[in-house]
C-alpha positions in Angstrom: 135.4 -203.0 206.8 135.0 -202.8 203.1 137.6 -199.7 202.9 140.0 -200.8 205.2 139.9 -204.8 203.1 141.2 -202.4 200.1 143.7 -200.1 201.8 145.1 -203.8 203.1 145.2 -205.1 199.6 146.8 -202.8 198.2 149.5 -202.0 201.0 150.4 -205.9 200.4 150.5 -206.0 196.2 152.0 -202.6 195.5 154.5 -202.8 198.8 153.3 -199.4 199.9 152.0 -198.1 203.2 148.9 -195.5 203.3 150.0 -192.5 204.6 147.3 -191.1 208.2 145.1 -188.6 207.4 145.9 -189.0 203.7 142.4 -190.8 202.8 139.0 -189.4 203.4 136.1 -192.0 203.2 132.4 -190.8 203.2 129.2 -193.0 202.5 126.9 -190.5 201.3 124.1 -193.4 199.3 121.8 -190.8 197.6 120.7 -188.8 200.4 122.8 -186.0 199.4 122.5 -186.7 195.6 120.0 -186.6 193.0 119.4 -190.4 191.6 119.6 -190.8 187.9 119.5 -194.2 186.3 121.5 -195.6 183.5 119.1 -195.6 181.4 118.1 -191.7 181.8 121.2 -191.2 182.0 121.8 -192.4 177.9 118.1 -191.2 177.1 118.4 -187.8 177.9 121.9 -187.9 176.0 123.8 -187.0 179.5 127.5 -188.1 178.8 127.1 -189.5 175.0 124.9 -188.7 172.5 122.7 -191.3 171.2 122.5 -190.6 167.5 126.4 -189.3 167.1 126.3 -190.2 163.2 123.5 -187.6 162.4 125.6 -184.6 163.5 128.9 -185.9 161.7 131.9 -184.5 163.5 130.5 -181.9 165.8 128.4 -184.6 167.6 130.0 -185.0 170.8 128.6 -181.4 171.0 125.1 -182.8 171.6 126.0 -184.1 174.7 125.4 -181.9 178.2 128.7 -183.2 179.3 130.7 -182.0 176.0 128.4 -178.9 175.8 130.1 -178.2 179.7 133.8 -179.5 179.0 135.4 -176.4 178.9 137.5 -177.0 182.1 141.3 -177.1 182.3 142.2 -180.0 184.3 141.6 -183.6 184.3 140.0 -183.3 188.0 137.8 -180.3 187.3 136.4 -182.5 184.1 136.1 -185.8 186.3 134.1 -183.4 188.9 131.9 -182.0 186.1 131.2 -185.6 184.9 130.2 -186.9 188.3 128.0 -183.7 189.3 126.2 -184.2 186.0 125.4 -187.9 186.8 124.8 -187.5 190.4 123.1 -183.2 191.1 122.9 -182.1 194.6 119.2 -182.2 196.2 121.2 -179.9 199.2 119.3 -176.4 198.6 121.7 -174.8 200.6 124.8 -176.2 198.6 123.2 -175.5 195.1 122.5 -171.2 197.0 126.1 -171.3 197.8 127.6 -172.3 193.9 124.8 -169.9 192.0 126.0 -167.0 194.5 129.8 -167.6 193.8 128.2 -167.6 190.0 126.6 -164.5 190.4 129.5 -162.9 191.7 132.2 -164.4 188.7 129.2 -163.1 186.3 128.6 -160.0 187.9 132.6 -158.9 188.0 134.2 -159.3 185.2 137.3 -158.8 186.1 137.0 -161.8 189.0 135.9 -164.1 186.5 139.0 -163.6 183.9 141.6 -163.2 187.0 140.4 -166.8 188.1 140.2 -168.2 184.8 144.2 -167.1 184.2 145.3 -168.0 187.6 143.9 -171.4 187.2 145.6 -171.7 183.6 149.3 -171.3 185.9 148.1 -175.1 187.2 148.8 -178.2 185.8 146.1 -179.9 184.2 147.3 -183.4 186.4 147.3 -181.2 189.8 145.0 -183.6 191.7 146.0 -187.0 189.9 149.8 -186.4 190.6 148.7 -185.1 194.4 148.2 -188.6 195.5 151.5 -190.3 194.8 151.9 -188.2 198.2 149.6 -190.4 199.9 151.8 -193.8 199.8 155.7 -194.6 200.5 157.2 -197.4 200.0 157.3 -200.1 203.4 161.3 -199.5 203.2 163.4 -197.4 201.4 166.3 -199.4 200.2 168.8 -199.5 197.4 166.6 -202.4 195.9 163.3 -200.3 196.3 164.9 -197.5 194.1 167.3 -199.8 192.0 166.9 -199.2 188.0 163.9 -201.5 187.4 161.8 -199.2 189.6 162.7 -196.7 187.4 158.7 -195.3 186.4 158.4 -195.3 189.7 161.6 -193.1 190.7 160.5 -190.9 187.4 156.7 -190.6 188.8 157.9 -189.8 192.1 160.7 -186.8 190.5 157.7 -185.5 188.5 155.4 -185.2 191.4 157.3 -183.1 193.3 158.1 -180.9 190.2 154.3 -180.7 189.4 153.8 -179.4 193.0 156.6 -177.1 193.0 154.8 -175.6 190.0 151.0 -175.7 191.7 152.9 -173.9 194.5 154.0 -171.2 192.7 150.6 -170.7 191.1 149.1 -170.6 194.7 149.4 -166.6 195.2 148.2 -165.8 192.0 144.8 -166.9 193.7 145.2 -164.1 196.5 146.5 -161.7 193.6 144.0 -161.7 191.5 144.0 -158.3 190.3 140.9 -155.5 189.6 142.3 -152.1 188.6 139.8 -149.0 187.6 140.5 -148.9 184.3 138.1 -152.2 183.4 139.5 -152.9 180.0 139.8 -156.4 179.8 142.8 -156.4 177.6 144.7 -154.7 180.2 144.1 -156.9 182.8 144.7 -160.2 181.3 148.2 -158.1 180.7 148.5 -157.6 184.1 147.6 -160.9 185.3 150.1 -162.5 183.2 152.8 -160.2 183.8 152.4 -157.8 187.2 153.4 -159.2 190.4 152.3 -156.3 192.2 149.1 -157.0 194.3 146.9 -154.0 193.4 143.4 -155.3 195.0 142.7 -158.8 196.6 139.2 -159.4 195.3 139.2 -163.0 196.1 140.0 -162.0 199.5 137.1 -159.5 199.2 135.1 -162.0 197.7 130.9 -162.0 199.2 130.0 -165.6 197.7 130.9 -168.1 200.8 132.2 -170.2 198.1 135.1 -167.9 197.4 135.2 -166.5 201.0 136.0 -170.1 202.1 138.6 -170.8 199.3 140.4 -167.6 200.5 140.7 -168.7 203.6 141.0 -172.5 203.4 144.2 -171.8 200.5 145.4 -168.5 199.9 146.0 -168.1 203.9 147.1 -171.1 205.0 150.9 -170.9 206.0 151.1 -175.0 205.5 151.5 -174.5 201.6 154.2 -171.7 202.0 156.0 -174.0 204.4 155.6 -177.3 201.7 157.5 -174.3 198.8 160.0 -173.3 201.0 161.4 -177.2 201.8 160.9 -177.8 198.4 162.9 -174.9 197.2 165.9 -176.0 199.7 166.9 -179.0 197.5 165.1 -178.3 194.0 166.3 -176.4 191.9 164.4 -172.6 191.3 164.1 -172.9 187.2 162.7 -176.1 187.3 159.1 -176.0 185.9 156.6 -179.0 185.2 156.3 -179.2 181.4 154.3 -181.8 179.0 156.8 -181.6 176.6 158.5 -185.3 176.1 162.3 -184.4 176.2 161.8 -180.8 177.8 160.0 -182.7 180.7 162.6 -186.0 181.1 165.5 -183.1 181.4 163.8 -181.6 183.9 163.4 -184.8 185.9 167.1 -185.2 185.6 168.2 -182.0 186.7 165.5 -181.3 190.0 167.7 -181.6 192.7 170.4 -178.5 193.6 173.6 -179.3 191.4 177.2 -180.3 193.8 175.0 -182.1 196.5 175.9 -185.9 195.2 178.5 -186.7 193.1 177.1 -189.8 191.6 174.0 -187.7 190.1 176.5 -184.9 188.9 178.3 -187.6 186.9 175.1 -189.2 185.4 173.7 -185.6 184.6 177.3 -185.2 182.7 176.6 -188.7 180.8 173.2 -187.3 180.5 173.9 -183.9 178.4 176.8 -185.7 176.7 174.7 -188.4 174.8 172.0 -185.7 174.1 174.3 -183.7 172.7 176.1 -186.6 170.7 172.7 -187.4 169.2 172.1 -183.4 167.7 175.6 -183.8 166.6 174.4 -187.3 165.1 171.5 -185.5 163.0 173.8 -182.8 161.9 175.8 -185.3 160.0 173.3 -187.2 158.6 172.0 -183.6 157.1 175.3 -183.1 155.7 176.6 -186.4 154.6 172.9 -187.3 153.0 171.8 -184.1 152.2 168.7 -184.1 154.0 168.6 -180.5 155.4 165.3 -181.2 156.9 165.7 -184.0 158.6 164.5 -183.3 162.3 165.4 -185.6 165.4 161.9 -185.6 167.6 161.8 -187.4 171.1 158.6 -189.1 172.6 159.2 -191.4 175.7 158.7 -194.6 174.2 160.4 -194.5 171.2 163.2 -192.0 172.4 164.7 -189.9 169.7 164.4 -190.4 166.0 164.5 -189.1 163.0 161.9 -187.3 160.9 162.4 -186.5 157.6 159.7 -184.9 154.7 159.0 -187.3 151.9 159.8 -184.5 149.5 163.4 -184.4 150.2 163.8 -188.1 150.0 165.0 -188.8 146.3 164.5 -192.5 145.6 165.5 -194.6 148.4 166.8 -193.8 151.8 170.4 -194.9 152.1 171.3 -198.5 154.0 171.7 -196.3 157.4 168.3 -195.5 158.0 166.9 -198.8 159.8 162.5 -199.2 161.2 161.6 -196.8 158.3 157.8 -195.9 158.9 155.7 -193.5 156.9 154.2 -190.9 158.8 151.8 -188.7 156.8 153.7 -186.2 154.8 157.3 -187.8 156.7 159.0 -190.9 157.3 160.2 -191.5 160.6 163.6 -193.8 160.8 166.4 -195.0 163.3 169.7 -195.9 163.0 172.1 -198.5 164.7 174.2 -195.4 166.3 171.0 -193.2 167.1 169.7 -196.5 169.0 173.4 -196.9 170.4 172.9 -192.9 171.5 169.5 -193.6 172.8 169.7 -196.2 175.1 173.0 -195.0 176.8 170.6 -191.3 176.8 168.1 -193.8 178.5 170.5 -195.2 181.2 172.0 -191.9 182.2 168.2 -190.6 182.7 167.5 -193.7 184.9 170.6 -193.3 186.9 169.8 -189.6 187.5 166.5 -191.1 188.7 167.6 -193.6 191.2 170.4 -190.8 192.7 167.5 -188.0 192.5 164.8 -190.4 194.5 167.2 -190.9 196.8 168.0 -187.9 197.9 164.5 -186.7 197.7 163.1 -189.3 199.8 163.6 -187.2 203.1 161.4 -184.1 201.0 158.7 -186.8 200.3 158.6 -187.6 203.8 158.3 -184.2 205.0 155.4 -183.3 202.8 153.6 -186.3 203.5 153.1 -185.0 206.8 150.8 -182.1 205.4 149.1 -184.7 202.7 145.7 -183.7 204.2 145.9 -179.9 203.2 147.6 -181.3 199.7 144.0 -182.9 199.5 142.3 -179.9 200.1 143.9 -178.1 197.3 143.1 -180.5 195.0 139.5 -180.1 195.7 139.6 -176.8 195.8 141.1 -176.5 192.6 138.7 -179.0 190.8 135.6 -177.2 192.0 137.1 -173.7 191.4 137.7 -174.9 187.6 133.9 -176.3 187.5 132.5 -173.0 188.6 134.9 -170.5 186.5 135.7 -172.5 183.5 132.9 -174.4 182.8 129.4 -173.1 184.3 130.8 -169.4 184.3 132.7 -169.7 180.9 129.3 -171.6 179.2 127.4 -168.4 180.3 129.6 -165.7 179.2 129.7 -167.1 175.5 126.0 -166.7 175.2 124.2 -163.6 174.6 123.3 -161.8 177.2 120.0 -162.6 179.5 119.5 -166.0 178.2 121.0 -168.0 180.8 119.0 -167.1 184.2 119.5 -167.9 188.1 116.7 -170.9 189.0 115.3 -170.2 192.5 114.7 -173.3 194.8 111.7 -174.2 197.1 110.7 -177.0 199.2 107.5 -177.7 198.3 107.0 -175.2 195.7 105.9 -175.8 192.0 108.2 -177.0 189.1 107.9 -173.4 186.7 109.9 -172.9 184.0 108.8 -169.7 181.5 110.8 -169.6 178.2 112.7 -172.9 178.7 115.0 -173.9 175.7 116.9 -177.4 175.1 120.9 -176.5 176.1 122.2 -178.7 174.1 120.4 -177.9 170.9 120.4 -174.3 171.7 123.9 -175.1 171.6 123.5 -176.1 167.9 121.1 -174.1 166.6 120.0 -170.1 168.0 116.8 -170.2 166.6 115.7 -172.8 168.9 111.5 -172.0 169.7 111.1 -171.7 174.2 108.6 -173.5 175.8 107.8 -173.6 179.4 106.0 -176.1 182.1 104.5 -175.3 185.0 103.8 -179.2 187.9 102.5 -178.6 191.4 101.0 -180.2 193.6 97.3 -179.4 192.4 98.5 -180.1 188.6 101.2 -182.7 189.2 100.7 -184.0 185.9 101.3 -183.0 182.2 100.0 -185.0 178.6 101.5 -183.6 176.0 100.3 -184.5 172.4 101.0 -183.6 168.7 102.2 -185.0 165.9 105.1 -186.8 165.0 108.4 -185.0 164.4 106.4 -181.9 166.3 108.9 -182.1 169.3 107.0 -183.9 172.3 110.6 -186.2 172.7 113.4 -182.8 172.4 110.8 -181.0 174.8 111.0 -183.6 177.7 114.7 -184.0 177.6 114.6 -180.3 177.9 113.1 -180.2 181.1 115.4 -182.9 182.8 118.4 -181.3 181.4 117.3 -177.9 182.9 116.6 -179.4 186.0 119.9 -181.1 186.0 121.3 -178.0 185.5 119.8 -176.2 188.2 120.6 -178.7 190.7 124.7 -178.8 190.0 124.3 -175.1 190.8 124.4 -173.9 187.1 122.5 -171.6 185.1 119.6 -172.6 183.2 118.5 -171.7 179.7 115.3 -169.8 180.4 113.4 -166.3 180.8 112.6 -167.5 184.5 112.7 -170.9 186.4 111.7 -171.6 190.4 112.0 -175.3 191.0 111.3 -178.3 193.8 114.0 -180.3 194.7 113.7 -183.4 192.9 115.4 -186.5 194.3 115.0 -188.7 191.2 114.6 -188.7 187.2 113.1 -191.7 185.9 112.5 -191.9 181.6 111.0 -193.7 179.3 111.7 -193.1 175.5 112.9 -195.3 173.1 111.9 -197.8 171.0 115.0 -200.4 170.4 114.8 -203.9 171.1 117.4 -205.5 173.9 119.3 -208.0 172.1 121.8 -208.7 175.3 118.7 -210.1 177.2 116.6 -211.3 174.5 114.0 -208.2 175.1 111.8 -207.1 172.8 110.4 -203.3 172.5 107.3 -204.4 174.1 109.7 -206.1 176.7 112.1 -203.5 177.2 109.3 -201.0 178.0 107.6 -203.1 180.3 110.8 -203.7 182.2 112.0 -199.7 182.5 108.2 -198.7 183.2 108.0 -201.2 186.2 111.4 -199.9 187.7 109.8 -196.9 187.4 106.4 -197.8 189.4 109.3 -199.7 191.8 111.1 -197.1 192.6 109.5 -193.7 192.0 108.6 -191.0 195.0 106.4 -188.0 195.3 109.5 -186.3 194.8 110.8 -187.7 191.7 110.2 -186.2 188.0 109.2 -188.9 185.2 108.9 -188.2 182.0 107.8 -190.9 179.9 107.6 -190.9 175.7 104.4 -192.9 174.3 104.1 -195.4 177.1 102.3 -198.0 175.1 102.8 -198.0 171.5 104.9 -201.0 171.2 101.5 -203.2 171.7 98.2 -203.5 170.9 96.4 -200.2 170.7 93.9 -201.4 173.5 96.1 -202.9 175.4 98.7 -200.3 175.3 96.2 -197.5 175.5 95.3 -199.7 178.9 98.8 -199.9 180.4 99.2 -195.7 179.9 96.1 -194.9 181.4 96.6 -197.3 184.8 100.0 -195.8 185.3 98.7 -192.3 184.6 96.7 -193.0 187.7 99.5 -194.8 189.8 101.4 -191.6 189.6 99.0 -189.3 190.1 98.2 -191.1 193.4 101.9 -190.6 194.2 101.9 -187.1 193.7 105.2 -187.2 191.6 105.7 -184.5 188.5 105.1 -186.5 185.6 104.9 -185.5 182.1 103.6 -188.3 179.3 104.2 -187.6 175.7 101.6 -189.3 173.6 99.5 -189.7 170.4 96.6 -192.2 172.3 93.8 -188.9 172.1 91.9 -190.7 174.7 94.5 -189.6 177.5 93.0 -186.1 177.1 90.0 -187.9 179.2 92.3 -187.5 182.4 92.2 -184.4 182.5 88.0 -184.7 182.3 88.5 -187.3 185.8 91.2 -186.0 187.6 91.6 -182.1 187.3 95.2 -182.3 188.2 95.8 -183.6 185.1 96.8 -180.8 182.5 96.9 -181.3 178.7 99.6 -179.5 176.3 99.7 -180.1 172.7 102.4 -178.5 170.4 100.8 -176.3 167.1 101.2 -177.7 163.8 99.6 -176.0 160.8 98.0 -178.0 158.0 97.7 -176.7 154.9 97.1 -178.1 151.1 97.9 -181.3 152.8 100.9 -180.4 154.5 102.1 -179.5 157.9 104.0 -177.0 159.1 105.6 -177.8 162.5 105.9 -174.9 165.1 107.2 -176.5 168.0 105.1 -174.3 169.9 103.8 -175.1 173.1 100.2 -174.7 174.2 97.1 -175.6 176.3 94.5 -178.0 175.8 93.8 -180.3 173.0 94.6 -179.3 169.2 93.6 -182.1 166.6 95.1 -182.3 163.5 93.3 -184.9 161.8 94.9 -187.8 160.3 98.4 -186.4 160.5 99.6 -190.4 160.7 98.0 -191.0 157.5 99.4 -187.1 155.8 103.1 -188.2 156.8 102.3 -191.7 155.2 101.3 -189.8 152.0 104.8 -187.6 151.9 106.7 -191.2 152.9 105.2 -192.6 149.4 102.4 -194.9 150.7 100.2 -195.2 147.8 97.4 -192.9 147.9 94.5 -195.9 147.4 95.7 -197.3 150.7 96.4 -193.8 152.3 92.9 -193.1 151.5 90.9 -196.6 152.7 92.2 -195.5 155.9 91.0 -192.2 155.8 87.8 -193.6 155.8 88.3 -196.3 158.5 89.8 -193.6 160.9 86.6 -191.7 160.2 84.3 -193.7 161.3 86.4 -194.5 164.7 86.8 -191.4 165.7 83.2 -190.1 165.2 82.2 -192.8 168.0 85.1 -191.4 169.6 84.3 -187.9 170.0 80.4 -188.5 170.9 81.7 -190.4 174.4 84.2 -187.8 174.9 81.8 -185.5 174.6 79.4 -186.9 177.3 82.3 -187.6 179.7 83.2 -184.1 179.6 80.0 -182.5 180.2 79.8 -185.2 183.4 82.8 -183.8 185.2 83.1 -180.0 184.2 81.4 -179.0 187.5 84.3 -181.3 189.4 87.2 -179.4 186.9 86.4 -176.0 187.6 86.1 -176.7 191.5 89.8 -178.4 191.2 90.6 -175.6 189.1 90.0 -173.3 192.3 92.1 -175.5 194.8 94.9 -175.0 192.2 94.7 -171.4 192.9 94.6 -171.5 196.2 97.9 -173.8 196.6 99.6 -171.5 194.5 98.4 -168.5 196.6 99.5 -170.7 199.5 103.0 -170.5 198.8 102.9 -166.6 197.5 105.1 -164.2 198.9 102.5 -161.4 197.9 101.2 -158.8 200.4 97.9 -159.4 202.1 95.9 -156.4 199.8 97.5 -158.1 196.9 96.3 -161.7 198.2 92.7 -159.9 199.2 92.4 -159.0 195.8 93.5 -162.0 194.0 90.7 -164.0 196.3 88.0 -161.8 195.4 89.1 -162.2 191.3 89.0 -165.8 192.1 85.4 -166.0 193.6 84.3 -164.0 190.9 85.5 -166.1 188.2 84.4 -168.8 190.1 80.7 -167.6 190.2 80.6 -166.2 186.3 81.7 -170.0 185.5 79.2 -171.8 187.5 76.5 -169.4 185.6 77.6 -170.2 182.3 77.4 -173.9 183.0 73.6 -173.1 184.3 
């Protein structure tokens, strides 16, 4: 009811009629989709970056999105943005786009024919491809008169723009693999060899490609759309971006000697275009300005351009709307304007003839619009997979970007992960991997500040992102669950739209959180806490550490609250990471190494308060303080971890048993990995005696 309310309202304000079979409406919710929230979305720096001054110029770089643009058209980027915000939970889907990437990255010579066959497209293929969808309720003289004229322009271009996709069409089918591999040779004979040597789309093993082959390059609908086209447009027209090229090419479409009326304002057309050259030629001669240039852009029309080093004191009377223009000044005069808009009339009367005789055309291809739709999507997704996810790979070194493997219920693994978008920046970046399951669901990282607890979660969303659009992933190896949502929690600003505090604001995000979050989902959550009173805070991290380990969900907490480490003491699915710093003389030297279990490095709050230029008396006061607190500390940790060790290494078995439970190892293999089991199982429960 919604859909059809819309289609209604605009029918009645734009005085069009939908065309049948032209609009496709599907309610998909986020069964088929991975949900991301707003906020994760800006945390984990999907679209935007979040600190864009720190990087200067190159900082839209920092973003996934930007790090991905590489696609030619405005549909393929639009697709690319929403795939990003919205991944695939489909395993099936995401299989069928990482085999059609295995193939572009496993034949090189499929991977560059695509990418210069979908160069031969229009970057506004899919935008312009609706205008097909609508006519107007009646076609009349006043429907097409002169102030219609965008729309009589829109509609000329459209049908030049798919002229051109047309004639791009077969370059999918011809996509071209000759024995002798060299990649220069075949970009040559791409560009300029008609000749169909191999079909390897058609010979294409992805699905992905199999079904493009089919669903395009052999349907007989788009050779039937070219060939009604080519009966009343003319062969040598081409779309074009260029301002004048493009308006010329509008004016002259339709076959010449078909209507006199257009023939006559294509004559006034070319005459005023030419009076205007013959215009600038003058002015160079009479004013000496051999330099001066006559550009076009549609809104001004022409005018004239003229460098600021030929112009010797003032510009004579003539020159009227004089505007500096870096090293120019651009300029009119009263007979260029005179020129221009009798240029501008002629175009819009070539216009309203060309629409009208083209309205017949329009109606004809409406009647295939649904196959029109198909190439558009086709073409969007193509550029995703070649130019963007397929291009991104190529320009890396080889082996660094690996296939993720999927399962249903399997663990989250990741060995030799690295950030992608500040592997992007910098190629020394340190890999660190993660391993969730079901008998370890849960992960407390620790470590200093500035040690990389914050860059390390991001990473893992973004490579799960990643993996679930169907791209490569920036890592040794990676097999992955499903995940239906990614919750976050990072940041320390205060909301000054709704009056929040940081305190507030984190309260607010971490209860959407416990709202909304499945055993499914993946939360990653940056010093829950800190923004309060260290009891309190220390409180509010440990209940929801227990909320989601009930829940079952993959959750990783960053934090400098030590006493989290007792989880892991209670609840043996609780695993502790902490990154390696080394201290020396007073200093620490960050590694951004990940490893197990808990590293302190004592007092590094106070050490980076020393190098920030606290003065040492306070700096070492609380030296002494922390001292004393953390002697008391370590004596109850101490007696809770002696209290559940026997519990930890029974969990510790069940772990390995779930993992064996999902193995695809042999049965000797699996016979032998029980018997090492029980045997470390037995030499621990001595040790403890």
């Amino acid at each position: 009811m919604i859909c059809k309310n819309i289609v209604c309202r605009i029918e009645a304000e734009k005085g069009v009629v939908v065309i049948n079979h032209s609009l496709l409406v599907t309610f998909n919710g986020s069964f088929d989709h991975m949900n991301i929230d707003a906020t994760s979305v800006q945390n984990l720096e999907i679209i935007e970056p979040m600190h864009s001054s720190l990087l200067g110029t190159n900082s839209k770089k920092r973003s996934l999105f930007h790090m991905l643009k590489t696609t030619r058209t405005i549909g393929g980027t639009r697709l690319l943005r929403a795939n990003l915000l919205q991944p695939l939970k489909d395993i099936e889907t995401i299989n069928t786009r990482l085999d059609c990437l295995d193939e572009l990255m496993s034949n090189e010579q499929l991977f560059f024919g695509l990418s210069q066959a979908l160069r031969k497209f229009p970057k506004e293929t899919d935008r312009v491809l609706c205008h097909f969808c609508f006519k107007p309720k009646r076609v009349t003289n006043e429907v097409l008169a002169s102030n219609n004229g965008r729309r009589n322009q829109i509609m000329i271009s459209s049908i030049i723009l798919l002229k051109t996709a047309l004639d791009a069409l077969p370059l999918l089918s011809q996509v071209q693999h000759h024995c002798w591999g060299q990649a220069f040779t075949f970009l040559y004979l791409i560009w300029y060899n008609d000749e169909l040597v191999i079909q390897v789309l058609k010979e294409a093993k992805s699905c992905l490609l199999g079904n493009v082959y089919k669903s395009i390059c052999e349907n007989e609908k788009y050779t039937s759309i070219r060939n009604r086209i080519g009966e009343v447009i003319d062969e040598d027209v081409l779309h074009t971006r260029v301002p004048f090229v493009a308006r010329t090419q509008q004016c002259f479409a339709f076959k010449a000697g078909v209507d006199g009326l257009l023939d006559m304002a294509r004559r006034s057309f070319c005459d005023t275009s030419e009076a205007v050259h013959d215009l600038a030629n003058k002015y160079r001669e009479d004013f000496r300005l051999p330099n001066l240039k006559i550009p076009f852009n549609n809104r001004k029309g022409f005018y004239f351009s003229i460098p600021q080093k030929d112009i010797q004191g003032k510009l004579p009377s003539k020159f009227i709307q004089v505007m500096k223009h870096g090293n120019n000044v651009h300029c009119s005069s009263l007979e260029l304007a005179s020129l221009n808009a009798r240029n501008k009339s002629a175009a819009k009367e070539c216009w309203l003839r060309t629409a009208f005789c083209l309205e017949a055309l329009m109606d004809a291809i409406r009647e295939d619009v649904s196959v029109l739709t198909v190439l558009s999507e086709v073409l969007c997704l193509l550029d995703m997979m070649v130019n963007s996810f397929a291009h991104t790979i190529s320009t890396k070194p080889v082996d660094r970007y690996t296939r993720p493997n999927f399962t249903c219920d399997g663990p989250l693994a990741i060995d030799s992960g690295r950030h992608p978008i500040l592997e992007s920046i910098n190629n020394e970046f340190i890999p660190n991997g993660i391993f969730l399951s079901e008998a370890s669901n849960m992960a407390i990282v620790m470590g200093p500040n500035m040690s990389g607890k914050s860059t390390y979660l991001q990473q893992v969303c973004l490579t799960v992102i990643l993996a679930q659009i169907g791209c490569y992933i920036p890592a040794r190896f990676a097999t992955l669950r499903v995940v239906d949502r990614i919750f976050t929690r990072m940041g320390t600003m205060d909301c000054l739209e709704s009056n929040s505090s940081t305190f507030m604001t984190e309260m607010k995000e971490t209860a959407f959180i416990m709202q909304n979050v499945s055993s499914r989902s993946l939360i990653v959550m940056d010093e829950l806490g800190r923004a309060t009173s260290s009891s309190d805070g220390f409180a509010i991290a440990w209940s929801c550490c227990e909320q989601l380990l009930a829940l079952k969900a993959y959750s990783i907490f960053a934090t400098h609250m030590e006493n989290l480490s007792e989880l892991a003491t209670m609840y043996p699915n609780v695993k502790i990471l902490h990154f390696d710093v080394d201290v020396r003389n007073n200093r620490m030297d960050f590694k951004f190494l990940l490893k197990d279990g808990l590293r302190h490095v004592p007092h590094y709050g106070l050490m980076l308060a020393g190098v920030a230029g606290l003065p040492s008396s306070v700096v070492e006061t609380a030296k002494k303080i922390t001292s004393r607190i953390k002697e008391k500390e370590m004596k109850r940790m101490e007696v809770n971890y002696r209290q559940y060790q026997d519990l930890q290494l029974t969990y510790q078995v069940a772990q390995r048993l779930m993992c064996l439970k999902f193995s695809d190892q042999d049965e000797d293999s699996l016979r032998e990995a029980l018997q090492d089991l029980k045997e470390s199982y037995l030499s621990g429960r001595h040790k403890d005696n």
